[in-house]
N, C-alpha and C positions, 0 to 999 in steps of 0.2 A: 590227653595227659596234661596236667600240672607241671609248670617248672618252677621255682621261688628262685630267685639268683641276688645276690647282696652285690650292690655296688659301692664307690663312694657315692659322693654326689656329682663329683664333678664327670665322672663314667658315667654315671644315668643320663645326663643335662646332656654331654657327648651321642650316647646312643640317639636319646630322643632327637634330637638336633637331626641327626644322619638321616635314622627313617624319614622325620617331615621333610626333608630336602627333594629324600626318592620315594614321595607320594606311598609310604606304607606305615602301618603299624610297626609300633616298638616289637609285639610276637613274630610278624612276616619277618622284620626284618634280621631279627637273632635268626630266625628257621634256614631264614635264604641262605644267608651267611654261615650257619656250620653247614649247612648241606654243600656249599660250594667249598668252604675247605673240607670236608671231607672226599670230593669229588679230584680238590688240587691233588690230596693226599693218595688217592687210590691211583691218581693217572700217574702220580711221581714211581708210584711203589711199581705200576706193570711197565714203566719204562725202564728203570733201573734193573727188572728181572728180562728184558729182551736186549738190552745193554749188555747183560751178562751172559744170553743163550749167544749172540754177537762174539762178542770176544771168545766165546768156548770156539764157534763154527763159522768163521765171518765168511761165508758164502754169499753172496746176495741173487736176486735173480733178476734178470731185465721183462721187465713185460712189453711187449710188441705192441704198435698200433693196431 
């Protein structure tokens, strides 16, 4: 797949910058990066819903040696 994404320049000059710092392309490095926020995003969302099965039922249980 194809992305086109419009920047200024000084965001491009920024990007570019970042990738060559950590040894990747301009593409790895957009990829890596939403995939990691989308990873922050998904572990925010299944905390927030065990946060809330918690406060329904704050049971906890101990597990033994």
């Amino acid at each position: 797949m194809i992305i086109s994404l419009r920047l200024p320049d000084e965001d491009a000059l920024l990007f570019r910058k970042y990738a060559e710092l950590n040894n990747m392309n301009l593409s790895e490095m957009i990829r890596r990066t939403v995939l990691a926020r989308i990873e922050e995003d998904f572990d925010l969302e299944t905390y927030k819903k065990a946060l809330e099965e918690f406060r329904e039922n704050p049971e906890t249980v101990l597990l033994g040696d």
